[in-house]
N, CA, C and O atoms as a printed pandas DataFrame, in Angstrom:
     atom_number atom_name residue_name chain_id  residue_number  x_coord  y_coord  z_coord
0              1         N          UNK        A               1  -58.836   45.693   -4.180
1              2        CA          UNK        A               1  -58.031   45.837   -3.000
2              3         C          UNK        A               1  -57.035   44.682   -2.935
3              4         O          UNK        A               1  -57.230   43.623   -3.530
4              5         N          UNK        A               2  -56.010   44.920   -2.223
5              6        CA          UNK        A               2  -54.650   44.149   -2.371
6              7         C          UNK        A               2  -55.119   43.276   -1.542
7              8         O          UNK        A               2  -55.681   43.820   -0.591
8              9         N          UNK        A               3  -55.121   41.825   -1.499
9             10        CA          UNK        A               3  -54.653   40.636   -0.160
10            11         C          UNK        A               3  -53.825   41.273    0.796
11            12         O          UNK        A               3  -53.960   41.024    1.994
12            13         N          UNK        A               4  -53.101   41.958    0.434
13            14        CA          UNK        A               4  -51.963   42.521    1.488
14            15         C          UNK        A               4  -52.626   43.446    2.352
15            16         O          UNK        A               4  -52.481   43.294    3.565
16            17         N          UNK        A               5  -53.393   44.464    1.879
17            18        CA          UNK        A               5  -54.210   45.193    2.499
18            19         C          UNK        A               5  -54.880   44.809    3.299
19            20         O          UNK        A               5  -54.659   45.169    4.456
20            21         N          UNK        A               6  -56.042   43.861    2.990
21            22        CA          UNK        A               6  -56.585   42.930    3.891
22            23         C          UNK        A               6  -56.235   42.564    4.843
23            24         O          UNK        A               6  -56.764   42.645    5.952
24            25         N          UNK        A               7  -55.173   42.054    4.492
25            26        CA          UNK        A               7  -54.317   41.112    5.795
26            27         C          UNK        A               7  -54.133   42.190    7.142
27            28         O          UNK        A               7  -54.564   42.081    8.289
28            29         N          UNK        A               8  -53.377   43.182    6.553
29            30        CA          UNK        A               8  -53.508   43.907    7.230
30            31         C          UNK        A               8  -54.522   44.858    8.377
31            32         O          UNK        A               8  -54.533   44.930    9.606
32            33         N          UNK        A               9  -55.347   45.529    7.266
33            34        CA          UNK        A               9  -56.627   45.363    8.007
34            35         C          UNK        A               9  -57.325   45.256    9.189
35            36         O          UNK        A               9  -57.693   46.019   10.083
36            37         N          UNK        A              10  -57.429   43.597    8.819
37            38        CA          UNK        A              10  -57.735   42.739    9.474
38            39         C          UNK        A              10  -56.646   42.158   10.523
39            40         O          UNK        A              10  -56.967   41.588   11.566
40            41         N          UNK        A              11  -55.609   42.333   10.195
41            42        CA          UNK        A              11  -54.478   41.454   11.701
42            43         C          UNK        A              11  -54.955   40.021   11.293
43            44         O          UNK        A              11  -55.505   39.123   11.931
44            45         N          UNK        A              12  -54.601   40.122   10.181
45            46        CA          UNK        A              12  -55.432   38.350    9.566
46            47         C          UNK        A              12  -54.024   37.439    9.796
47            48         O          UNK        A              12  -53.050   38.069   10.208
48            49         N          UNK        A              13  -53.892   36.215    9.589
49            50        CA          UNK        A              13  -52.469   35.014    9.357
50            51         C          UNK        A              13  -53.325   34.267    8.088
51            52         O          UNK        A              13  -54.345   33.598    7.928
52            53         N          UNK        A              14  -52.179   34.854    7.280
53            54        CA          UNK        A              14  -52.380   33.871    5.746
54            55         C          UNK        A              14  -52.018   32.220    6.216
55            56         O          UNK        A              14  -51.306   31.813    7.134
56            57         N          UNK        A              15  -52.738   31.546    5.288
57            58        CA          UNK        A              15  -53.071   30.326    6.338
58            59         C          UNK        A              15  -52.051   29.635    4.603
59            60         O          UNK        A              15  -50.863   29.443    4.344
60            61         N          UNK        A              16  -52.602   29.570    4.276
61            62        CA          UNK        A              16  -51.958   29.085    2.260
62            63         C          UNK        A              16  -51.870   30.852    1.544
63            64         O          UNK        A              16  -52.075   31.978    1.998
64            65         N          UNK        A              17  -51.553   30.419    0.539
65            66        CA          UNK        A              17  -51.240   31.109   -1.117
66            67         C          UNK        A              17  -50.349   32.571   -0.297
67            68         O          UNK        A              17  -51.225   33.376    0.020
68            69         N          UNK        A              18  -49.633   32.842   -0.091
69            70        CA          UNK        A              18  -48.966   33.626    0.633
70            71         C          UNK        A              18  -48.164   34.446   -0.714
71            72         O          UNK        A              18  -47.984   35.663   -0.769
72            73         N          UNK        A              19  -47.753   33.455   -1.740
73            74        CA          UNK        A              19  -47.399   33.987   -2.771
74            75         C          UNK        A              19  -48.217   34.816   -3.402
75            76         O          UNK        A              19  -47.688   35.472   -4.300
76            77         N          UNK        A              20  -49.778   35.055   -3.131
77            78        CA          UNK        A              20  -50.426   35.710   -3.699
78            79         C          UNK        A              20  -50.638   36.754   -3.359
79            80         O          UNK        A              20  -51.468   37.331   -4.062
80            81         N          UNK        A              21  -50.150   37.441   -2.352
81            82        CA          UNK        A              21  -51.059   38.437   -1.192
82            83         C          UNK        A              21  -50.476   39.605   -2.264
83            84         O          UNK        A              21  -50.874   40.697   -1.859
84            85         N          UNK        A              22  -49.878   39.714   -3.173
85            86        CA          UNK        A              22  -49.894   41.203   -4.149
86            87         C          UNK        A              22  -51.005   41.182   -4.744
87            88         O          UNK        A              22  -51.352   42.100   -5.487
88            89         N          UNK        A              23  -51.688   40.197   -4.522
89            90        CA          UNK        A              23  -52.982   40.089   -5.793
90            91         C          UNK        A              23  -54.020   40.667   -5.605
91            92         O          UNK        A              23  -54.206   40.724   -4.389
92            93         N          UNK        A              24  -55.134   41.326   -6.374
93            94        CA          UNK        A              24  -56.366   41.798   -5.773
94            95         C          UNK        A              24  -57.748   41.556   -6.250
95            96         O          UNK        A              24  -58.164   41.380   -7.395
96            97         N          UNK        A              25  -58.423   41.591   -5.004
97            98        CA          UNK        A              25  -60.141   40.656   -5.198
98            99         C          UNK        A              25  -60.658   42.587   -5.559
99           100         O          UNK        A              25  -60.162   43.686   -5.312
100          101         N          UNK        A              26  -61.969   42.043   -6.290
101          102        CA          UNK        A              26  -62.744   43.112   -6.214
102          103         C          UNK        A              26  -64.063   43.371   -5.586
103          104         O          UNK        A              26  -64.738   44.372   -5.826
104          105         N          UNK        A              27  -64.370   42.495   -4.837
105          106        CA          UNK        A              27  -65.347   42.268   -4.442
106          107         C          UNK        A              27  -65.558   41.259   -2.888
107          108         O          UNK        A              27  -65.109   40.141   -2.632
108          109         N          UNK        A              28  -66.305   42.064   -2.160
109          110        CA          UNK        A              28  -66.450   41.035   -0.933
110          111         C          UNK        A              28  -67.572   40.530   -0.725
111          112         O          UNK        A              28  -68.537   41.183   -1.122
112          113         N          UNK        A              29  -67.802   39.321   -0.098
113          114        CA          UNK        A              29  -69.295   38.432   -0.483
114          115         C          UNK        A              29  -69.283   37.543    0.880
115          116         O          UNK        A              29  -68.634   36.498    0.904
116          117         N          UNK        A              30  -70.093   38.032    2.127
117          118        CA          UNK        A              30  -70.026   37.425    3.319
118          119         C          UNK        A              30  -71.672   36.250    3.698
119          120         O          UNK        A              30  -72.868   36.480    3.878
120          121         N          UNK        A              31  -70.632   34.775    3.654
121          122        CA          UNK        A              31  -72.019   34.101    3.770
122          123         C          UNK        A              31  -71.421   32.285    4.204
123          124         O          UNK        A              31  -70.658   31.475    3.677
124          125         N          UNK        A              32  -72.225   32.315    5.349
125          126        CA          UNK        A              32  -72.159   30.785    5.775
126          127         C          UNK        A              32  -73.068   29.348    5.022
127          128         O          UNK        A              32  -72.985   28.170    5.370
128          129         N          UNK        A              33  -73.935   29.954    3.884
129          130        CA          UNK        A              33  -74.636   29.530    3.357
130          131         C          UNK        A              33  -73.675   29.210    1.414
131          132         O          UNK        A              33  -73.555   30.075    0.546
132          133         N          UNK        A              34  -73.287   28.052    1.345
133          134        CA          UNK        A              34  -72.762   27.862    0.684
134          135         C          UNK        A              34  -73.450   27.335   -1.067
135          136         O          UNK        A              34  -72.778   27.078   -2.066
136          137         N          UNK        A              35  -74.888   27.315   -0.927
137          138        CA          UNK        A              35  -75.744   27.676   -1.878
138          139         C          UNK        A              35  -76.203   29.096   -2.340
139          140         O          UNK        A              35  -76.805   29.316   -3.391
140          141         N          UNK        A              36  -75.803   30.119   -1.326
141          142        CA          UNK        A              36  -75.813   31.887   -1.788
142          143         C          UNK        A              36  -74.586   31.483   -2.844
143          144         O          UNK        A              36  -74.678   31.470   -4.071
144          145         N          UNK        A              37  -73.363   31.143   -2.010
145          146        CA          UNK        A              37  -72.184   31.242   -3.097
146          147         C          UNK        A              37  -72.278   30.948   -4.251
147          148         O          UNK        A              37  -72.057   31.678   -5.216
148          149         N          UNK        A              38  -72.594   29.924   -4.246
149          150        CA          UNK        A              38  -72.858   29.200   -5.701
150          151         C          UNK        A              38  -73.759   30.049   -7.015
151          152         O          UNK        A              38  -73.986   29.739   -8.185
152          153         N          UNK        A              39  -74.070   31.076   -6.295
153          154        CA          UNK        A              39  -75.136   31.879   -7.319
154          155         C          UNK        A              39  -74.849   32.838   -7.245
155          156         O          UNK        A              39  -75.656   33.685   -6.863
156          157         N          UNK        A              40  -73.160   33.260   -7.680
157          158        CA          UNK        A              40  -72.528   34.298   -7.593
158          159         C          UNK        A              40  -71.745   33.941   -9.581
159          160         O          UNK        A              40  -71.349   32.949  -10.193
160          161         N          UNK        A              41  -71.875   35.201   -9.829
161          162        CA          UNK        A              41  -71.639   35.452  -11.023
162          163         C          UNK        A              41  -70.153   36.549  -11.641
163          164         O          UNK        A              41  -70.217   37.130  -12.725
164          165         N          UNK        A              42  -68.955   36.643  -10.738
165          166        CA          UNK        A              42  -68.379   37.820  -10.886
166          167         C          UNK        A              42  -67.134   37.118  -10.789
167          168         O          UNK        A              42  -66.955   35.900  -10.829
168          169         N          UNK        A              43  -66.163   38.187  -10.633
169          170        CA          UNK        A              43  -64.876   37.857  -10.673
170          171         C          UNK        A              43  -64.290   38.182   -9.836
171          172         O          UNK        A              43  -65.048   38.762   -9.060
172          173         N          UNK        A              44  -63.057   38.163   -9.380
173          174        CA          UNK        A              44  -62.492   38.347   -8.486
174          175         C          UNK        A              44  -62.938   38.765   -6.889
175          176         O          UNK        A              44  -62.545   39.737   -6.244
176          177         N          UNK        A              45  -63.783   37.819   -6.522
177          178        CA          UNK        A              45  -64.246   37.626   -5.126
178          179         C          UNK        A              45  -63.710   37.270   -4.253
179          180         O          UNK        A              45  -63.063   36.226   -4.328
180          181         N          UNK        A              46  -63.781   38.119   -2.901
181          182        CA          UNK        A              46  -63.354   37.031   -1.742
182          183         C          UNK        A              46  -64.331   36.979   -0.997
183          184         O          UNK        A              46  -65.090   37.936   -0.839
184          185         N          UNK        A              47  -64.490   35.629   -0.308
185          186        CA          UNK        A              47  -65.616   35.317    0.406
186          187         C          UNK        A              47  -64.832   35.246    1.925
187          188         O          UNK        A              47  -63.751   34.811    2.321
188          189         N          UNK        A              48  -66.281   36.086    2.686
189          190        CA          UNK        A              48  -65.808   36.106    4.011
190          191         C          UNK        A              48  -67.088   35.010    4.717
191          192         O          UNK        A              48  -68.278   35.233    4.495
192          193         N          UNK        A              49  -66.617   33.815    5.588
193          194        CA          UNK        A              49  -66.943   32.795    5.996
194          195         C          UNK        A              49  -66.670   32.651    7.400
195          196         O          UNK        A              49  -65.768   33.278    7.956
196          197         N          UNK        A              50  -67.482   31.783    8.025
197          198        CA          UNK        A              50  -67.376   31.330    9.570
198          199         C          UNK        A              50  -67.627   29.641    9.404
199          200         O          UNK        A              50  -67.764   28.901   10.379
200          201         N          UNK        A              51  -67.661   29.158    7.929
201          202        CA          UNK        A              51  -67.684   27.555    8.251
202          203         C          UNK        A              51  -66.730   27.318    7.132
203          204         O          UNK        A              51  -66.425   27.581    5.969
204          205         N          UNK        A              52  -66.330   26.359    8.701
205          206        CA          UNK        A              52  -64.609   25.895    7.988
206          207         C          UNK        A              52  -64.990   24.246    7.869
207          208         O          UNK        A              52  -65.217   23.459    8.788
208          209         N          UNK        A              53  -64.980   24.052    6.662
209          210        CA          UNK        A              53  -64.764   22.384    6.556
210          211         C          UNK        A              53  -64.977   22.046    5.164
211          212         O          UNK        A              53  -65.956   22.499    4.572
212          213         N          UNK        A              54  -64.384   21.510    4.761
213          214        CA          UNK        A              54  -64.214   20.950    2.683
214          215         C          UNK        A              54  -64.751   21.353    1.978
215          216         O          UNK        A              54  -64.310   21.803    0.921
216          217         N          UNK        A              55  -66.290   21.317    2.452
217          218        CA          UNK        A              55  -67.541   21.690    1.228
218          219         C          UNK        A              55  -66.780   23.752    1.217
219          220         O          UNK        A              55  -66.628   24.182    0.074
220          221         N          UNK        A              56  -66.540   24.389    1.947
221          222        CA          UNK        A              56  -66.485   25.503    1.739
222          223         C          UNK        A              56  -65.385   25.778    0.702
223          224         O          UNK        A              56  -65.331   26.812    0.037
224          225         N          UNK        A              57  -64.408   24.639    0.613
225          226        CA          UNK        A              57  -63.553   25.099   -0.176
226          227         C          UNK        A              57  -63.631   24.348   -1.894
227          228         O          UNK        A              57  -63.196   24.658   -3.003
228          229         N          UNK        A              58  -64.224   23.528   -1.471
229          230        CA          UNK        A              58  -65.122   22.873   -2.940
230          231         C          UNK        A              58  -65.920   23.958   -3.648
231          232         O          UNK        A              58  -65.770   24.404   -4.785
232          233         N          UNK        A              59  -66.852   24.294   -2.656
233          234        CA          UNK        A              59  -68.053   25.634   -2.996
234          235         C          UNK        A              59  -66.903   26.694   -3.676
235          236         O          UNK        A              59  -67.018   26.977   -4.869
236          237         N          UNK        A              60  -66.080   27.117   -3.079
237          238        CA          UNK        A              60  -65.084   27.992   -3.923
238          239         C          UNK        A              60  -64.623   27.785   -4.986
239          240         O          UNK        A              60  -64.374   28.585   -5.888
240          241         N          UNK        A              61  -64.481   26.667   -4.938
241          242        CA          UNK        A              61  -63.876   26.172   -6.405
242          243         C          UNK        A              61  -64.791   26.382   -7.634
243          244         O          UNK        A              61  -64.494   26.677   -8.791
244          245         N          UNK        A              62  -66.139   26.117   -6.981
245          246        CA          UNK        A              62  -67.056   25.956   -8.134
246          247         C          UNK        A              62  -66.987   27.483   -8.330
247          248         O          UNK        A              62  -66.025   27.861   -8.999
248          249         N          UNK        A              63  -67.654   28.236   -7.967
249          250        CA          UNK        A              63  -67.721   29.244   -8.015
250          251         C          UNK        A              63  -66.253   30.110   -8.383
251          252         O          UNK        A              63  -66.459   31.280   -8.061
252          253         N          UNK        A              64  -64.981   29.969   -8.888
253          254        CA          UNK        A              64  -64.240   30.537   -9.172
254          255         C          UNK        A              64  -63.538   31.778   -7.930
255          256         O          UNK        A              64  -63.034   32.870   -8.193
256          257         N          UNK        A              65  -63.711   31.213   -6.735
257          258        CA          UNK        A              65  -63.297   32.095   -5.727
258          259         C          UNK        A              65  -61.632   31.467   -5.233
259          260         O          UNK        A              65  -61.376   30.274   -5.392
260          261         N          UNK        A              66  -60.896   32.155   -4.808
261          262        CA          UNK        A              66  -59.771   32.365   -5.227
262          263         C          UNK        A              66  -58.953   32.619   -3.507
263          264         O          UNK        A              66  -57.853   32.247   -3.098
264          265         N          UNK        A              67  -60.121   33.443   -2.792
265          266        CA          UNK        A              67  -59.435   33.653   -1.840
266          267         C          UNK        A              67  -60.787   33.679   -0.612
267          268         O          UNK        A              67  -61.910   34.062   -0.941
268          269         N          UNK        A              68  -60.491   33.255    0.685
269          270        CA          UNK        A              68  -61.540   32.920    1.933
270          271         C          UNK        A              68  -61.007   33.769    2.945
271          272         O          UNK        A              68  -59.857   33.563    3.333
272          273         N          UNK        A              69  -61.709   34.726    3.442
273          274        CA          UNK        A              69  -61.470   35.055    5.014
274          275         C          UNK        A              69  -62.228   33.968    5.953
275          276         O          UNK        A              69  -63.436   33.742    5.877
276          277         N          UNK        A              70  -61.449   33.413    6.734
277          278        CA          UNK        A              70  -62.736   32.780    8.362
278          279         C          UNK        A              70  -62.727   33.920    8.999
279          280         O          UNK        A              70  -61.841   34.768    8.893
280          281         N          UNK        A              71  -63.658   33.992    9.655
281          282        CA          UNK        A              71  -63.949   34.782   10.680
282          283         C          UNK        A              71  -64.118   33.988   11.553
283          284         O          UNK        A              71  -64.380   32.808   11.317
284          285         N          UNK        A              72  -63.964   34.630   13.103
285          286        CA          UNK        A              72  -64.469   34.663   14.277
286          287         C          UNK        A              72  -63.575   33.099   15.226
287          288         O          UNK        A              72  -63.884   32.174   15.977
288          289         N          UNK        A              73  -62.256   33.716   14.471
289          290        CA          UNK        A              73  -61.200   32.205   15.302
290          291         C          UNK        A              73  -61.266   31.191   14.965
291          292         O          UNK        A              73  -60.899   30.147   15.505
292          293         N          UNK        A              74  -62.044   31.497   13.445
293          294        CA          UNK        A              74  -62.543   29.519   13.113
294          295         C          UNK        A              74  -60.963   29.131   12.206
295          296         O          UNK        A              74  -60.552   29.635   11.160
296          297         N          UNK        A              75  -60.303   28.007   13.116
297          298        CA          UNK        A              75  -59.407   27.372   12.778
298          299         C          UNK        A              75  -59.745   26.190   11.077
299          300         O          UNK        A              75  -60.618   25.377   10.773
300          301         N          UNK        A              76  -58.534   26.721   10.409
301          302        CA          UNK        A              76  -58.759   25.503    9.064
302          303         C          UNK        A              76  -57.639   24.523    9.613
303          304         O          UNK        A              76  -56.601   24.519   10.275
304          305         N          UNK        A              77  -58.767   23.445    8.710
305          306        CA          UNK        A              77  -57.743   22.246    8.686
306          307         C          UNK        A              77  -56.710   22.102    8.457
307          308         O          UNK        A              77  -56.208   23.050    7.852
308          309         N          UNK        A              78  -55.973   21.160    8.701
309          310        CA          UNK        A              78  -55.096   20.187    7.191
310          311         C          UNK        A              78  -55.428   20.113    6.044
311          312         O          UNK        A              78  -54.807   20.658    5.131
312          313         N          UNK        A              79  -57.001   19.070    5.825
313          314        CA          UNK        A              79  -57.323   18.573    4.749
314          315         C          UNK        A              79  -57.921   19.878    3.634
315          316         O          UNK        A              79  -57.947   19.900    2.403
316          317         N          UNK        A              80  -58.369   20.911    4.664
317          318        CA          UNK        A              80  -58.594   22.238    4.247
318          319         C          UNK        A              80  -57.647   22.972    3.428
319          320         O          UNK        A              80  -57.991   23.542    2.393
320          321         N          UNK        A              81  -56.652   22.968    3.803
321          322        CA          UNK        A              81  -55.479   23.729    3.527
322          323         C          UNK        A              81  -54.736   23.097    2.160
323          324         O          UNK        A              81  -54.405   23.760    1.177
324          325         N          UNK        A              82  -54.547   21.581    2.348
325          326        CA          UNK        A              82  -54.259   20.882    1.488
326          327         C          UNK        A              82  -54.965   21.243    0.317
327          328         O          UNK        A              82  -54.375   21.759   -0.632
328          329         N          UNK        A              83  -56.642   20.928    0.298
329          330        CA          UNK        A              83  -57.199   21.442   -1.005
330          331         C          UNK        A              83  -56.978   22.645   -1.839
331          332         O          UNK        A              83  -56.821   22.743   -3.056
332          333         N          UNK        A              84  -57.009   23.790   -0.637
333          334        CA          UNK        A              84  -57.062   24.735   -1.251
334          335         C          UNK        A              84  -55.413   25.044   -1.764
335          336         O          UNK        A              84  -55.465   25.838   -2.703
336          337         N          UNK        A              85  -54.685   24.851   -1.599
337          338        CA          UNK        A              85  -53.355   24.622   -2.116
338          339         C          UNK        A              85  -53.232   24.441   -3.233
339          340         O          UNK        A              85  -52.701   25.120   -4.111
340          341         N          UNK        A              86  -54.082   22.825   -3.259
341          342        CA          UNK        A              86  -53.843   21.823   -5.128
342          343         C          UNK        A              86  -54.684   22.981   -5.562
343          344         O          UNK        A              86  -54.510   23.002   -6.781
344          345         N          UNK        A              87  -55.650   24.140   -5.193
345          346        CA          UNK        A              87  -56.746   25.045   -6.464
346          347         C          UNK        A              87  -55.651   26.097   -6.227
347          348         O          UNK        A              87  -56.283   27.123   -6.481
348          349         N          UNK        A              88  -54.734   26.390   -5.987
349          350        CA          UNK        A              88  -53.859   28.160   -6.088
350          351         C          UNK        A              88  -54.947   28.898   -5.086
351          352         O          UNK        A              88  -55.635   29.785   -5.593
352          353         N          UNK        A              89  -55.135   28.584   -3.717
353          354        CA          UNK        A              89  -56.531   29.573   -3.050
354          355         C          UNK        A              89  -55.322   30.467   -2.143
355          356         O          UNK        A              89  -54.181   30.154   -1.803
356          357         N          UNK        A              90  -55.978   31.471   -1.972
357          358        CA          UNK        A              90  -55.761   32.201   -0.644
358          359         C          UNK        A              90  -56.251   31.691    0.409
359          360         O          UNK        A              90  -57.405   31.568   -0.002
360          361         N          UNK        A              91  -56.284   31.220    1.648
361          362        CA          UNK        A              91  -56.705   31.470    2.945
362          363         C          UNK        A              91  -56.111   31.856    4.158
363          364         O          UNK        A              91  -55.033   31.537    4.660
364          365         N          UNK        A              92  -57.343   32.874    4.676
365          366        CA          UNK        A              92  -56.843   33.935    5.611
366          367         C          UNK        A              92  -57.460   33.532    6.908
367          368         O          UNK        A              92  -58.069   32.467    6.796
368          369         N          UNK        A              93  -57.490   33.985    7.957
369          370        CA          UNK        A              93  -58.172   33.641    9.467
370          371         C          UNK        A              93  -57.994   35.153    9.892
371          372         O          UNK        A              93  -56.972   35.811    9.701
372          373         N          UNK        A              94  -59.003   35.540   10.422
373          374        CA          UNK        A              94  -58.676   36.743   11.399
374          375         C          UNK        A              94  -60.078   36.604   12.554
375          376         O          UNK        A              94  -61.120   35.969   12.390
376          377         N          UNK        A              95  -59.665   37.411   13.689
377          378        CA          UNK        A              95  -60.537   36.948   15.038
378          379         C          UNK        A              95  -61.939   37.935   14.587
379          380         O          UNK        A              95  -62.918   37.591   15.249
380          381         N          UNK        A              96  -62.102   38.560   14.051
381          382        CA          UNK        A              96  -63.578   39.598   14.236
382          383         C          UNK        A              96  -64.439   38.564   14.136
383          384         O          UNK        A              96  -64.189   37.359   14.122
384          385         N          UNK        A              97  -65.752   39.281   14.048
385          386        CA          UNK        A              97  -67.044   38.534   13.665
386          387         C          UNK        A              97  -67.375   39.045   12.292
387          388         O          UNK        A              97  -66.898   40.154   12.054
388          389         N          UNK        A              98  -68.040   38.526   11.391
389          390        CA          UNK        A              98  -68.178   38.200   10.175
390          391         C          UNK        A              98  -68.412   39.785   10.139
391          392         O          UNK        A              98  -67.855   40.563    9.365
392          393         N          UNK        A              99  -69.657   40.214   11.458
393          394        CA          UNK        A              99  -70.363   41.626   11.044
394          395         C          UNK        A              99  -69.131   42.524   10.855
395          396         O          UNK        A              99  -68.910   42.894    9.702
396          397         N          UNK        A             100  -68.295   42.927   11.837
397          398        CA          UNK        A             100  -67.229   43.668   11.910
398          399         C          UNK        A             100  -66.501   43.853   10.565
399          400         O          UNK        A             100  -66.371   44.862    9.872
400          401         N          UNK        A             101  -65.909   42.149   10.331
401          402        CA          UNK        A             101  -65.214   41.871    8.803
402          403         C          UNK        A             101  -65.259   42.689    8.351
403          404         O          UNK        A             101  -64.490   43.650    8.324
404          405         N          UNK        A             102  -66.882   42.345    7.532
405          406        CA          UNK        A             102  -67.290   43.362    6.183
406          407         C          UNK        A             102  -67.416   44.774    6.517
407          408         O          UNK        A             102  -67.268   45.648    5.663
408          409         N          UNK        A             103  -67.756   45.085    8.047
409          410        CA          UNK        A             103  -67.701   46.454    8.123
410          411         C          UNK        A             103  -66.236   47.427    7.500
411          412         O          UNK        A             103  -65.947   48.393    6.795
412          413         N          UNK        A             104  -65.684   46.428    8.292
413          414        CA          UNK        A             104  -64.394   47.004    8.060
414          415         C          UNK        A             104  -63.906   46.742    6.320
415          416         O          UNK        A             104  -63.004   47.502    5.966
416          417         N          UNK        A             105  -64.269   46.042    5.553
417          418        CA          UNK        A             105  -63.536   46.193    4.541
418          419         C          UNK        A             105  -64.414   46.831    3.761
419          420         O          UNK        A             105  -64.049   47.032    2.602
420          421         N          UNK        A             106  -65.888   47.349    4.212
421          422        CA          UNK        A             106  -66.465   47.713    3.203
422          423         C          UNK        A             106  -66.035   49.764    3.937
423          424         O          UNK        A             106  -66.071   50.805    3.280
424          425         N          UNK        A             107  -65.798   49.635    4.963
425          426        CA          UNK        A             107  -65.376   51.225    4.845
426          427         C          UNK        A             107  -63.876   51.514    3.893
427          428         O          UNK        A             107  -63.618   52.516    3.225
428          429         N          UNK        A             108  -63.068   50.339    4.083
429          430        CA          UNK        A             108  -61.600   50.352    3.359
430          431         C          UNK        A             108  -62.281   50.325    1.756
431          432         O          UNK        A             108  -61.698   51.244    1.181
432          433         N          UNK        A             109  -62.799   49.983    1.235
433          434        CA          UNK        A             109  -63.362   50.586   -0.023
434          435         C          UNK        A             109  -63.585   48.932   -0.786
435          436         O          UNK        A             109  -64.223   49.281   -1.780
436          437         N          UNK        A             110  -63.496   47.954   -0.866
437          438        CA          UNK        A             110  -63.314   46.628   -1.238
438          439         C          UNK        A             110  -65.488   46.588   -1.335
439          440         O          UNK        A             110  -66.136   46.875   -0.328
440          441         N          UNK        A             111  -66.313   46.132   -2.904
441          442        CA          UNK        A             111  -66.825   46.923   -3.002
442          443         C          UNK        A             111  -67.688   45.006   -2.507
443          444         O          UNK        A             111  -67.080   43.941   -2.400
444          445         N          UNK        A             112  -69.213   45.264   -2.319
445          446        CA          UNK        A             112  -69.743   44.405   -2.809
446          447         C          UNK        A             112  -70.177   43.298   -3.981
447          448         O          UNK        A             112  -69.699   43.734   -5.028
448          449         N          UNK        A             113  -70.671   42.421   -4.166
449          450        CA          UNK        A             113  -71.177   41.581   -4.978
450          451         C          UNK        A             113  -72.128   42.423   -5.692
451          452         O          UNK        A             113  -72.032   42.648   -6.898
452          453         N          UNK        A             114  -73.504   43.117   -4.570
453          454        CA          UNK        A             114  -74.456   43.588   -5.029
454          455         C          UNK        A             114  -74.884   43.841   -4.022
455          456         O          UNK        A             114  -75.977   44.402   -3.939
């Protein structure tokens, strides 16, 4: 599924990588627990999140994730934004709750992890 799609979607505000939004994840992976992430094995993921602060965008890095939804109004940083910048990341913000999120992108067809 397209970033663009998403965005849409969702009524999301690309927060960084704006140049990317033609691009597409294959997979959605919703988790505030940033040791689930880490034990993710796939490609082109986007992770949908409700904790906004460094380690989440470090955790991405490790894990080869590329692009972040926040959920639920959670504002990113500066220092947030900054990082994910220097890695080429997507980040998105949109108001739902995490549950909704995935509802919604898993009826739009955007498939699971597992």
């Amino acid at each position: 599924m397209e970033i663009r799609k998403i965005v849409e979607l969702l009524d999301a505000e690309i927060v960084c990588g704006a140049d990317k939004i033609d691009e597409a994840v294959k997979y959605g992976f919703a988790s505030d627990l940033m040791s689930d992430v880490l034990t993710l094995d796939s490609e082109g993921i986007m992770l949908v999140t409700g904790l906004t602060n460094l380690q989440t965008i470090r955790t991405a890095e490790m894990a080869d994730i590329t692009c972040i939804m926040f959920v639920r109004n959670k504002e990113i940083t500066d220092e947030m934004k900054a990082l994910a910048e220097e890695n080429g990341m997507v980040l998105l913000e949109c108001k739902y709750s995490m549950y909704k999120t995935v509802g919604m992108l898993h009826v739009a067809g955007l498939d699971p992890v597992y």
